[in-house]
mmCIF file of the C-alpha atoms, coordinates in Angstrom:
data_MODEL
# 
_entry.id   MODEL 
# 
loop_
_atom_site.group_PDB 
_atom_site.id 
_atom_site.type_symbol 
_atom_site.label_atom_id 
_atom_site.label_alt_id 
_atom_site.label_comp_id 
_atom_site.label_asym_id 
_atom_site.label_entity_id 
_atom_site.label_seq_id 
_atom_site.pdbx_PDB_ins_code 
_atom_site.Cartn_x 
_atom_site.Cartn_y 
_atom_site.Cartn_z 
_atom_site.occupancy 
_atom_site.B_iso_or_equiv 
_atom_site.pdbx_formal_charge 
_atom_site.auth_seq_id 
_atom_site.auth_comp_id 
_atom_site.auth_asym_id 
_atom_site.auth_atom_id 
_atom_site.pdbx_PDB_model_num 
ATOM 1   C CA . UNK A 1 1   ? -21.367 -12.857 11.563 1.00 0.00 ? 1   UNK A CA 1 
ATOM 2   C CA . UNK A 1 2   ? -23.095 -13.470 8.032  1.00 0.00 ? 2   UNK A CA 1 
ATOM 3   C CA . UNK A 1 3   ? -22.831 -10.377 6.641  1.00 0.00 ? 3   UNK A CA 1 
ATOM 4   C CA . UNK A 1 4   ? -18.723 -11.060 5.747  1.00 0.00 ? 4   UNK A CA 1 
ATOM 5   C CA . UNK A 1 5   ? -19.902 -14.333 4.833  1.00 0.00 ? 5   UNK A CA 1 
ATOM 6   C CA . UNK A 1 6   ? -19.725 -15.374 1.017  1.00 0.00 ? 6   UNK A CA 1 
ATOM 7   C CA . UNK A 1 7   ? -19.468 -19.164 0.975  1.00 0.00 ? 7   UNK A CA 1 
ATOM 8   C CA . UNK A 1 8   ? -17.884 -21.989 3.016  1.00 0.00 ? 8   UNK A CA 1 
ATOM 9   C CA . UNK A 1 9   ? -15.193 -24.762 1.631  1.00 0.00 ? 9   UNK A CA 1 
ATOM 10  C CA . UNK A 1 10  ? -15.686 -28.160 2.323  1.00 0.00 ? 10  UNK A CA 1 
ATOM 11  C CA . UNK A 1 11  ? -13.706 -31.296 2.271  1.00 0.00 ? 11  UNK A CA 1 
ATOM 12  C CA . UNK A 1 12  ? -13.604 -33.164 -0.621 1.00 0.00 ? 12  UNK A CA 1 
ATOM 13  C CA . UNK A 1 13  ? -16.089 -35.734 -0.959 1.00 0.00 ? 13  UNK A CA 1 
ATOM 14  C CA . UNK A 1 14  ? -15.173 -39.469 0.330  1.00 0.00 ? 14  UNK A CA 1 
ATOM 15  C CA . UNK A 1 15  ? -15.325 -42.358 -2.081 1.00 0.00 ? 15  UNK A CA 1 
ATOM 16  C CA . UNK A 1 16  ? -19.091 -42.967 -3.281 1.00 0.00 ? 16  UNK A CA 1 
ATOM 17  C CA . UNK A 1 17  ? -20.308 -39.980 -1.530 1.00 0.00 ? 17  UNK A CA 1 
ATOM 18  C CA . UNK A 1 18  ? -21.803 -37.280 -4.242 1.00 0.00 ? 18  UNK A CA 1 
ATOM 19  C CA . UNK A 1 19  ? -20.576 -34.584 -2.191 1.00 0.00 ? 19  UNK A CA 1 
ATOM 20  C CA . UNK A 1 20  ? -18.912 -33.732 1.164  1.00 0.00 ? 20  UNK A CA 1 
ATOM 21  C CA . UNK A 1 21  ? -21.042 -31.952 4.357  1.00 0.00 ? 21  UNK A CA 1 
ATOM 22  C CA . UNK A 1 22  ? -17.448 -31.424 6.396  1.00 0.00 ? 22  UNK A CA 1 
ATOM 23  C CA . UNK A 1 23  ? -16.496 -27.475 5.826  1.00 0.00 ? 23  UNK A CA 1 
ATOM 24  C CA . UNK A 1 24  ? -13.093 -26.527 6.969  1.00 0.00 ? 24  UNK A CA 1 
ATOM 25  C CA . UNK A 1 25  ? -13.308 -23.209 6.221  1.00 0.00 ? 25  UNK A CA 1 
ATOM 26  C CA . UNK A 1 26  ? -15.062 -19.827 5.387  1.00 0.00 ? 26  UNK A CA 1 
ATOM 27  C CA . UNK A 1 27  ? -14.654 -17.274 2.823  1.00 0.00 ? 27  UNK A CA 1 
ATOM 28  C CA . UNK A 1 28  ? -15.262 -13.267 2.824  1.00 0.00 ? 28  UNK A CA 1 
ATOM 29  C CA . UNK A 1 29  ? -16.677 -11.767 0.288  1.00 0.00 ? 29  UNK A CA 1 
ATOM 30  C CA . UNK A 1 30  ? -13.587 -10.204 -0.171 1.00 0.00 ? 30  UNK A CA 1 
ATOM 31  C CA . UNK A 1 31  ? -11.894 -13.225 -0.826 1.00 0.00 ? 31  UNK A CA 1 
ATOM 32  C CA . UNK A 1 32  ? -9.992  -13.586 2.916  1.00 0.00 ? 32  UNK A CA 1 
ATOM 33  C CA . UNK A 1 33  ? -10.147 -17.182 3.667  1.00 0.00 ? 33  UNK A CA 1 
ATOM 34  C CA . UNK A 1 34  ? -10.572 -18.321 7.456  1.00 0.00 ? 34  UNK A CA 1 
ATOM 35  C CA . UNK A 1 35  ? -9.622  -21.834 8.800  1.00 0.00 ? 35  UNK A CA 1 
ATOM 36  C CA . UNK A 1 36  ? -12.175 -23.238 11.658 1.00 0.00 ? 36  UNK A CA 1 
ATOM 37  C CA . UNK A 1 37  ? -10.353 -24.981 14.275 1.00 0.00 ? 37  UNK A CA 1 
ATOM 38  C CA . UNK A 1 38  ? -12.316 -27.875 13.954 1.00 0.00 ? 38  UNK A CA 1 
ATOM 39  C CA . UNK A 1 39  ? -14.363 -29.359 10.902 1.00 0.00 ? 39  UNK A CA 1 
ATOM 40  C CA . UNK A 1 40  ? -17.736 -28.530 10.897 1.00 0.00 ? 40  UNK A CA 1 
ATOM 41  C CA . UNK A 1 41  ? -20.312 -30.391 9.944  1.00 0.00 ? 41  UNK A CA 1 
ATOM 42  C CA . UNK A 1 42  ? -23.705 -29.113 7.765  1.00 0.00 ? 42  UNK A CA 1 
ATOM 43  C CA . UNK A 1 43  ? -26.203 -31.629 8.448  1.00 0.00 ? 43  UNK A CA 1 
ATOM 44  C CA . UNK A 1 44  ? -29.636 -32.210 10.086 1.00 0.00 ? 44  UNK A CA 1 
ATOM 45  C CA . UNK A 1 45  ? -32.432 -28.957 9.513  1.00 0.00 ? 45  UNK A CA 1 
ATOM 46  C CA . UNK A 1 46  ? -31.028 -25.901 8.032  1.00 0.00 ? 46  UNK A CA 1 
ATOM 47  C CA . UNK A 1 47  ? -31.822 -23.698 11.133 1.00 0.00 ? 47  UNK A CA 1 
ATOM 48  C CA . UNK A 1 48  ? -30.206 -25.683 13.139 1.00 0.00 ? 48  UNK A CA 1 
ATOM 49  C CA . UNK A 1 49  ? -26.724 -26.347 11.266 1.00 0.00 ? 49  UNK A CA 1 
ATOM 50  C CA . UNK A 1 50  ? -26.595 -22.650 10.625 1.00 0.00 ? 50  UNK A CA 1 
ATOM 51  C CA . UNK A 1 51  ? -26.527 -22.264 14.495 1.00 0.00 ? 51  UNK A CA 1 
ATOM 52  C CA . UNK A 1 52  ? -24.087 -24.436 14.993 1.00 0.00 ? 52  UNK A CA 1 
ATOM 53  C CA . UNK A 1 53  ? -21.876 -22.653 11.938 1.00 0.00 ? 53  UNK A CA 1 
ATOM 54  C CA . UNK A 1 54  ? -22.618 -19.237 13.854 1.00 0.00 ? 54  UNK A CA 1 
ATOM 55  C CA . UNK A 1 55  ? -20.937 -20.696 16.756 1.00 0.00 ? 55  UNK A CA 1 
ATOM 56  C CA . UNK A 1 56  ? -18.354 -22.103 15.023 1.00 0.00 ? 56  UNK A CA 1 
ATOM 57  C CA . UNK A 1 57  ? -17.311 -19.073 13.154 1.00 0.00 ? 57  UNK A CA 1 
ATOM 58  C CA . UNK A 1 58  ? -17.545 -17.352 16.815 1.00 0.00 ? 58  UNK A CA 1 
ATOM 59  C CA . UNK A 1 59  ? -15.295 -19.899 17.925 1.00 0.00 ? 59  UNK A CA 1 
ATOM 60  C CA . UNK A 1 60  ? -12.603 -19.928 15.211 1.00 0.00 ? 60  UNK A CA 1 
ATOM 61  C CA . UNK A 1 61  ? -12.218 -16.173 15.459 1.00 0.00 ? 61  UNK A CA 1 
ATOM 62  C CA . UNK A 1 62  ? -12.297 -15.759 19.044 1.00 0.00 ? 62  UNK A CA 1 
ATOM 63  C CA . UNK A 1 63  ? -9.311  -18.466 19.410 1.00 0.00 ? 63  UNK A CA 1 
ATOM 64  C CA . UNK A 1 64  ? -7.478  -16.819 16.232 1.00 0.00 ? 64  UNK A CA 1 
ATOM 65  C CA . UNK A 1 65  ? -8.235  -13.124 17.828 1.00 0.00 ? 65  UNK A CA 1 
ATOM 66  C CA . UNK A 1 66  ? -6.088  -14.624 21.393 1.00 0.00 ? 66  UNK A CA 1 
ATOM 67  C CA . UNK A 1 67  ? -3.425  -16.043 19.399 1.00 0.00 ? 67  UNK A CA 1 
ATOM 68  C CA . UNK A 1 68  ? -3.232  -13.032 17.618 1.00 0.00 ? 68  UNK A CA 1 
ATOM 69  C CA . UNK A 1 69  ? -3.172  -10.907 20.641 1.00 0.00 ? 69  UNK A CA 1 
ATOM 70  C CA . UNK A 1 70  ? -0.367  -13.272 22.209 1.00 0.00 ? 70  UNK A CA 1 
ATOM 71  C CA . UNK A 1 71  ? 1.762   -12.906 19.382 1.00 0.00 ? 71  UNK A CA 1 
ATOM 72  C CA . UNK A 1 72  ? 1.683   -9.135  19.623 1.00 0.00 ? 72  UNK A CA 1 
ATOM 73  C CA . UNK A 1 73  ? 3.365   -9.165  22.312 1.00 0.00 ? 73  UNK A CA 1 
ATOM 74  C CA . UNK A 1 74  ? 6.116   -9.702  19.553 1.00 0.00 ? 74  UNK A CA 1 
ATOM 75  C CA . UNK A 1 75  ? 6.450   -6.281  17.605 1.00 0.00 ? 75  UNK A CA 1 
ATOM 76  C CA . UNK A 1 76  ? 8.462   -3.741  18.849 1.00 0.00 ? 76  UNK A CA 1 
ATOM 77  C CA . UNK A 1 77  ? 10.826  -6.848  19.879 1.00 0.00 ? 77  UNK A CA 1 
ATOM 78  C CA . UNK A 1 78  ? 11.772  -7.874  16.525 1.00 0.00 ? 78  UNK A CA 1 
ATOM 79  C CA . UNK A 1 79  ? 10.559  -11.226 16.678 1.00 0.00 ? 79  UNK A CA 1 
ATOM 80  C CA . UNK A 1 80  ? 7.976   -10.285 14.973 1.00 0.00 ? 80  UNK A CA 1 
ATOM 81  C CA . UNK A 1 81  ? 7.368   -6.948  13.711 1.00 0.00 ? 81  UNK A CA 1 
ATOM 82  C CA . UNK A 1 82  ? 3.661   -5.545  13.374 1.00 0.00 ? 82  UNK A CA 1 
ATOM 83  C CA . UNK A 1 83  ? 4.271   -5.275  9.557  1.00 0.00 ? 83  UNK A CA 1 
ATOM 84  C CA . UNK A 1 84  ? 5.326   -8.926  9.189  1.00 0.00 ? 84  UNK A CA 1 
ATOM 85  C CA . UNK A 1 85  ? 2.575   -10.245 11.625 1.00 0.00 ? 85  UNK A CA 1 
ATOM 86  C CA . UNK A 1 86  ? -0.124  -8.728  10.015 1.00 0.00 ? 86  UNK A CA 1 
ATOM 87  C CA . UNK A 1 87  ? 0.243   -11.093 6.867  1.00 0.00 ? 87  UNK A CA 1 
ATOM 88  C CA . UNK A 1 88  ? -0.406  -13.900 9.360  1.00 0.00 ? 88  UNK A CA 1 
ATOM 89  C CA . UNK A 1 89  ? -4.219  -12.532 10.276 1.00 0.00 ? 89  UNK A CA 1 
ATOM 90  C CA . UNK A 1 90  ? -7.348  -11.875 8.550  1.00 0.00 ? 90  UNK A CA 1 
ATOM 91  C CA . UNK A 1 91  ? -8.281  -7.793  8.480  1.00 0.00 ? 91  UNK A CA 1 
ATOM 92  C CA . UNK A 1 92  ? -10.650 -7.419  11.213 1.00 0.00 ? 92  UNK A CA 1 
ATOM 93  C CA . UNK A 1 93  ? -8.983  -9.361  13.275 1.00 0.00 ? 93  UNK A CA 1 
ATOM 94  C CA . UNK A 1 94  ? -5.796  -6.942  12.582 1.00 0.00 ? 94  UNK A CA 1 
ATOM 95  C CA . UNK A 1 95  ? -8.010  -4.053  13.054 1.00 0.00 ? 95  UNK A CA 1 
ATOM 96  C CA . UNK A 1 96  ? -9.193  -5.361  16.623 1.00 0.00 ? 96  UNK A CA 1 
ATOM 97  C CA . UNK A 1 97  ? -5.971  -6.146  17.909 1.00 0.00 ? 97  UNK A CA 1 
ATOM 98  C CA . UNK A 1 98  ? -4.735  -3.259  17.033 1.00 0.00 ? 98  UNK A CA 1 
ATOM 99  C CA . UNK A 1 99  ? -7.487  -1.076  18.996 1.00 0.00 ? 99  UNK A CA 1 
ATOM 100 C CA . UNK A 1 100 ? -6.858  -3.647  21.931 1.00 0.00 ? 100 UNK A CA 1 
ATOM 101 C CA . UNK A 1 101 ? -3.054  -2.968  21.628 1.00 0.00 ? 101 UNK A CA 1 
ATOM 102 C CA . UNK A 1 102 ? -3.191  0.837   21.465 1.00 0.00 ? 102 UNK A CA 1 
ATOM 103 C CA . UNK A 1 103 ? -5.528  0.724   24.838 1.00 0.00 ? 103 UNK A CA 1 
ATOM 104 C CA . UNK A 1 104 ? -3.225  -1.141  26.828 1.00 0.00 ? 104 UNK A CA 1 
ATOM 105 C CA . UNK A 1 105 ? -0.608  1.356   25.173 1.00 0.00 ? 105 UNK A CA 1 
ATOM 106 C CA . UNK A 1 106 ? -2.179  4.015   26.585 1.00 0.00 ? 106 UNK A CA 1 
ATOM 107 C CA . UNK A 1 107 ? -3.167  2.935   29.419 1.00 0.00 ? 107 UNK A CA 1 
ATOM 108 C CA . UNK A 1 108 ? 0.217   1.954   30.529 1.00 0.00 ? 108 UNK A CA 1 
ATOM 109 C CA . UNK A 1 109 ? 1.180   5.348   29.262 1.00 0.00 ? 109 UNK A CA 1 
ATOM 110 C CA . UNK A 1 110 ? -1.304  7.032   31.876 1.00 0.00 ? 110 UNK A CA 1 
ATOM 111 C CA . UNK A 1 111 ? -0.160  4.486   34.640 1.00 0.00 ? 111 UNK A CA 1 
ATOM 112 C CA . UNK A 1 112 ? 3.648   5.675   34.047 1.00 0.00 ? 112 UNK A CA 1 
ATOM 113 C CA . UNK A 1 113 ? 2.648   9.166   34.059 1.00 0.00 ? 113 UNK A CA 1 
ATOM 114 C CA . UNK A 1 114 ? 0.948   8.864   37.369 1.00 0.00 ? 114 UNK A CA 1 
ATOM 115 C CA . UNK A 1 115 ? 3.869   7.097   38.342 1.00 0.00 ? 115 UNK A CA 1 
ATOM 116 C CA . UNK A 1 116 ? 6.089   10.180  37.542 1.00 0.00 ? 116 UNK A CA 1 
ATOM 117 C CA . UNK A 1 117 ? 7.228   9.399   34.043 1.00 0.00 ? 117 UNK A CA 1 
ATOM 118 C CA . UNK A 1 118 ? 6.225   12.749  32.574 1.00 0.00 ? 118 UNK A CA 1 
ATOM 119 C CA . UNK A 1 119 ? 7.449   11.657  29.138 1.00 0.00 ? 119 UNK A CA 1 
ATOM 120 C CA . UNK A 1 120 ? 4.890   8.291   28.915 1.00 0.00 ? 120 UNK A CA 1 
ATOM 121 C CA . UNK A 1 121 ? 2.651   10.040  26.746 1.00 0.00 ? 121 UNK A CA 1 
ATOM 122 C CA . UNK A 1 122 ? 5.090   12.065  24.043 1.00 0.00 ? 122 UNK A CA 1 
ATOM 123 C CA . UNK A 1 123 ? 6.565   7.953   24.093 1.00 0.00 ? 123 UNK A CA 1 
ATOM 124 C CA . UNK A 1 124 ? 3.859   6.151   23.255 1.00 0.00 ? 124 UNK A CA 1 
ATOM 125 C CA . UNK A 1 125 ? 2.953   8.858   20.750 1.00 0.00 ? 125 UNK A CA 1 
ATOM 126 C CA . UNK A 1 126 ? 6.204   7.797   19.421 1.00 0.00 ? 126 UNK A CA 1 
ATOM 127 C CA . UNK A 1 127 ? 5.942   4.114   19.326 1.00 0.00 ? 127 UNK A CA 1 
ATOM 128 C CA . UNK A 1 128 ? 3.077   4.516   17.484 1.00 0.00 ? 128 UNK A CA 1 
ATOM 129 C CA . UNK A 1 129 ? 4.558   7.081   15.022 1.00 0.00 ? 129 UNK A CA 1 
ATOM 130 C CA . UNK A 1 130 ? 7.429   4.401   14.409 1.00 0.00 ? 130 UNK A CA 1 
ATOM 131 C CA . UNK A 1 131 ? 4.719   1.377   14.071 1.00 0.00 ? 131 UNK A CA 1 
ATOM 132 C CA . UNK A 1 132 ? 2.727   3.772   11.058 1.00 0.00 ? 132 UNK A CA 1 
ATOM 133 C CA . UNK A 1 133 ? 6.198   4.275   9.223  1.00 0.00 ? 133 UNK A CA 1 
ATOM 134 C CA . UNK A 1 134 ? 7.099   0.542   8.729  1.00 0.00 ? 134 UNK A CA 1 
ATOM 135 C CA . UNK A 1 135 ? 3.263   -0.019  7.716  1.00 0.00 ? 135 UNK A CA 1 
ATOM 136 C CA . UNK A 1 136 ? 3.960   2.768   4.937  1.00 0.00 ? 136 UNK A CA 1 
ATOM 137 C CA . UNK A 1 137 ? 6.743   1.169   3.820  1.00 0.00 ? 137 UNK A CA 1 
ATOM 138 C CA . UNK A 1 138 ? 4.958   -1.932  3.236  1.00 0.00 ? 138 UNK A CA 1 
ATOM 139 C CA . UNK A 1 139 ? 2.299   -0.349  1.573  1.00 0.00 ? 139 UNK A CA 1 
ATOM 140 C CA . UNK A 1 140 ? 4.911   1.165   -0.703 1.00 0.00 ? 140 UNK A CA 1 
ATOM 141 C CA . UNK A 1 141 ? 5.737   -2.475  -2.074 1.00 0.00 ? 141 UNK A CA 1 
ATOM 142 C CA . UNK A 1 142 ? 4.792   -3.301  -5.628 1.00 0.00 ? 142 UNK A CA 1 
ATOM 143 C CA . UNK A 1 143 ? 4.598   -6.876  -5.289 1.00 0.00 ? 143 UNK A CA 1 
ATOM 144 C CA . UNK A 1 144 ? 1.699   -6.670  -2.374 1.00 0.00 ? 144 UNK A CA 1 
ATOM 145 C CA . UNK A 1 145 ? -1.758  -8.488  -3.086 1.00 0.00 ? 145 UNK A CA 1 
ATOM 146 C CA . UNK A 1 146 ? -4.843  -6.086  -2.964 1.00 0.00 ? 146 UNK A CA 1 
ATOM 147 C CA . UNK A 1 147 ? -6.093  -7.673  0.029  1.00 0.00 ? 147 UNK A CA 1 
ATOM 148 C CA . UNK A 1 148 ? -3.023  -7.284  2.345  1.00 0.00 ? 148 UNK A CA 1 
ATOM 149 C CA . UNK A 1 149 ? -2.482  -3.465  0.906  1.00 0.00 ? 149 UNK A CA 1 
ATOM 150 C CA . UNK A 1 150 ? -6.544  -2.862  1.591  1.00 0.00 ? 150 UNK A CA 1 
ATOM 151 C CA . UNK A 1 151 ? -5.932  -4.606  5.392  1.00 0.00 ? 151 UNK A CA 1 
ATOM 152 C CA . UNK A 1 152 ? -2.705  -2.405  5.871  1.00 0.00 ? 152 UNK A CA 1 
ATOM 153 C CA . UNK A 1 153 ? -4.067  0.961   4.731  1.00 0.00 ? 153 UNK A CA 1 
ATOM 154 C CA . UNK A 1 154 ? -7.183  0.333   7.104  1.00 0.00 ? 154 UNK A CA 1 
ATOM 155 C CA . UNK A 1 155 ? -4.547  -0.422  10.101 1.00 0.00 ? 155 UNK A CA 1 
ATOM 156 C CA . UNK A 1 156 ? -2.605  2.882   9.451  1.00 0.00 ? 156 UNK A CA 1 
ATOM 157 C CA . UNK A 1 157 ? -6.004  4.910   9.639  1.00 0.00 ? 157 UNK A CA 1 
ATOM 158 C CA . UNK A 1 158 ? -6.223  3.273   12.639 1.00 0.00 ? 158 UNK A CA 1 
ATOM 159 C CA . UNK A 1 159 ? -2.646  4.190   13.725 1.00 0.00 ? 159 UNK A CA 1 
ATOM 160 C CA . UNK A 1 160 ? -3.593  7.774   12.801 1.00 0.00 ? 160 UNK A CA 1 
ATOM 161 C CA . UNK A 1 161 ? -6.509  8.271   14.591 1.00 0.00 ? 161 UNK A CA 1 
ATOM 162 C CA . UNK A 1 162 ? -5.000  6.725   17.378 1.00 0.00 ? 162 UNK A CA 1 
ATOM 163 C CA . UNK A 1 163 ? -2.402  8.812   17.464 1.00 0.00 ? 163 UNK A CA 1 
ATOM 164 C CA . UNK A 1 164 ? -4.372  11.588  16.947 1.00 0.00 ? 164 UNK A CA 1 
ATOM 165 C CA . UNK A 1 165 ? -6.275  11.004  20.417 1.00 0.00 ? 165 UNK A CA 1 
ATOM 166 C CA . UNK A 1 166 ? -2.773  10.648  21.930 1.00 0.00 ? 166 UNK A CA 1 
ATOM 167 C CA . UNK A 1 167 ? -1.180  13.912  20.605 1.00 0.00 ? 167 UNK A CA 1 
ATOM 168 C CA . UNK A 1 168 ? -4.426  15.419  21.981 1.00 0.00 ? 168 UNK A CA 1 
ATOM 169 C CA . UNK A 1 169 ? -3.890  14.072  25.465 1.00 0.00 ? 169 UNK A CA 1 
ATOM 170 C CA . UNK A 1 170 ? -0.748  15.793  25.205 1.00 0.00 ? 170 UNK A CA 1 
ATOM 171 C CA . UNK A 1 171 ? -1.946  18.825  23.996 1.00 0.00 ? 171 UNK A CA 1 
ATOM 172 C CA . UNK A 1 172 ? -4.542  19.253  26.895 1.00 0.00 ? 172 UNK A CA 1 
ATOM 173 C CA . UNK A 1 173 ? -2.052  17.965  29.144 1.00 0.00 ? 173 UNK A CA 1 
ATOM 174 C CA . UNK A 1 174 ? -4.598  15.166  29.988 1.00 0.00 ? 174 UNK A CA 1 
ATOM 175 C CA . UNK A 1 175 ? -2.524  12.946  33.128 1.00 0.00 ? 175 UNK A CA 1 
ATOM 176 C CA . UNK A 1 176 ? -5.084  10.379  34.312 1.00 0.00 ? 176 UNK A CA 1 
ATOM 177 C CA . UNK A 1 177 ? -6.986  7.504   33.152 1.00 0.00 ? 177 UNK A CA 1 
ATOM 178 C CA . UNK A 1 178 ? -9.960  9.057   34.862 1.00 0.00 ? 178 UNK A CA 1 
ATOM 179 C CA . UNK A 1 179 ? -9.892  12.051  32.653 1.00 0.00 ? 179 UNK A CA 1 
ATOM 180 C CA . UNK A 1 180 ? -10.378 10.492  28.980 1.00 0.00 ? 180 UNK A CA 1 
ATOM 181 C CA . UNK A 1 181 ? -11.165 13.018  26.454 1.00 0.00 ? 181 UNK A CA 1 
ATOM 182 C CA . UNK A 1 182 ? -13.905 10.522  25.159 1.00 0.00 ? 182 UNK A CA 1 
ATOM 183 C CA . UNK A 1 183 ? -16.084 10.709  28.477 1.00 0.00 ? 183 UNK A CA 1 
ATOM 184 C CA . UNK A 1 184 ? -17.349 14.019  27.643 1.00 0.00 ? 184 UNK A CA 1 
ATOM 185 C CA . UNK A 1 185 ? -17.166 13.549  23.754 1.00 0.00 ? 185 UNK A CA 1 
ATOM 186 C CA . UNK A 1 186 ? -19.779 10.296  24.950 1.00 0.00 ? 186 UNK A CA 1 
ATOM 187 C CA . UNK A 1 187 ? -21.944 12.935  26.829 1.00 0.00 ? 187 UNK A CA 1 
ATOM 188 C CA . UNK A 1 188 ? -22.498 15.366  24.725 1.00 0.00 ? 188 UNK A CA 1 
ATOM 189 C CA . UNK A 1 189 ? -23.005 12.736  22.368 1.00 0.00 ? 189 UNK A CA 1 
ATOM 190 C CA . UNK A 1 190 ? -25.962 10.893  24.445 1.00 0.00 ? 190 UNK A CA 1 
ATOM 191 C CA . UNK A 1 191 ? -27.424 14.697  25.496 1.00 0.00 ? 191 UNK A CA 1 
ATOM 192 C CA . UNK A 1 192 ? -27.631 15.329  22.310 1.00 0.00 ? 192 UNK A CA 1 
ATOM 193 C CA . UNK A 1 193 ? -28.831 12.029  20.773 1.00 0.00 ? 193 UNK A CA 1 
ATOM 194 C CA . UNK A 1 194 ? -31.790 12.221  23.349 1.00 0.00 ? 194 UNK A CA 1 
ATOM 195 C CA . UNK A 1 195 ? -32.563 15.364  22.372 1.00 0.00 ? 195 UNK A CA 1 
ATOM 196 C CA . UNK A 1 196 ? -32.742 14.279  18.862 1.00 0.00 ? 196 UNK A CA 1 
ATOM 197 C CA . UNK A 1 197 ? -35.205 11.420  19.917 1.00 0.00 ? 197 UNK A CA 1 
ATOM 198 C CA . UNK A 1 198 ? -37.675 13.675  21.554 1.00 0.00 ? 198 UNK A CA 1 
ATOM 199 C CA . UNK A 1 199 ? -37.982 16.337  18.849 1.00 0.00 ? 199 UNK A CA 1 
ATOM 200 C CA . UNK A 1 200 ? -39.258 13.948  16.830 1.00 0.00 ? 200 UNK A CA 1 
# 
């Protein structure tokens, strides 16, 4: 949780006071600003305010992380398109919502498949195909900040690498949930990882 961390920004003091304790916010080192729901307070002994701001950080971005997952229910609606919405949220939030969005994708795509829909997959290969194109439009803009072009251009690697692992399924004909490519790509990773650790 610290390591993103560069400094927090704090109320401004009240009347007499030489300085305020009350943060409402935290700042990346990359200059993304996050608003806490609630006002935190630093006071009392060090260790045990920064436990407190651990939670609270934990807390902010766990409630922002929902809201951003509800509101992606949005995109391919045009309420709100994935290229619009992403200005609204902080990049690793983005970047999780996104993995958490392609899952369900997918998984719905291998629940229509064993449901007889034999073009789920080569679909939700295309929705995500569609989703990358309106990102590379917006990354195409002149007037975008550095921080929203950085967040964007992480998303669409993302998006590629997702749909990557899709075309794949579809390339190995893969038609159950059961039958993830990843679960032997995790064994052979482990067996080999273990046999790393014992040769030396």
């Amino acid at each position: 949780m610290f390591d993103g961390l560069k400094t927090l920004l704090f109320e401004a003091p009240k009347p007499g006071q030489e300085f305020s304790k009350i943060g409402y916010a935290m700042t990346s080192k990359d200059g993304e600003v996050v608003t806490f729901e609630t006002p935190f307070e630093a006071k009392g002994a060090v260790e045990n305010y920064l436990n407190e701001l651990e939670f609270k950080m934990r807390e902010s971005l766990h409630i922002i992380l929902e809201q951003a997952k509800a509101t992606s229910e949005l995109w391919d609606n045009n309420e709100m398109p994935r290229d619009e919405w992403l200005f609204k949220y902080n990049a690793q939030i983005s970047l999780l919502t996104t993995q958490i969005v392609w899952t369900d994708d997918v998984t719905r795509a291998f629940d229509e498949l064993g449901a007889g829909s034999e073009n789920a997959m080569k679909d939700c290969k295309t929705l995500i195909e569609e989703r990358i194109e309106s990102l590379i439009k917006q990354v195409r803009r002149t007037d975008l900040q550095i921080l929203d072009r950085m967040k964007i251009i992480n998303v669409i690697t993302i998006d590629v690498h997702g749909r990557d692992q899709v075309e794949s399924y579809i390339q190995n004909k893969i038609q159950e949930l059961e039958s993830f490519a990843w679960l032997s790509q995790l064994k052979f990773y482990f067996e080999n990882k273990e046999s790393d650790m014992s040769s030396r």
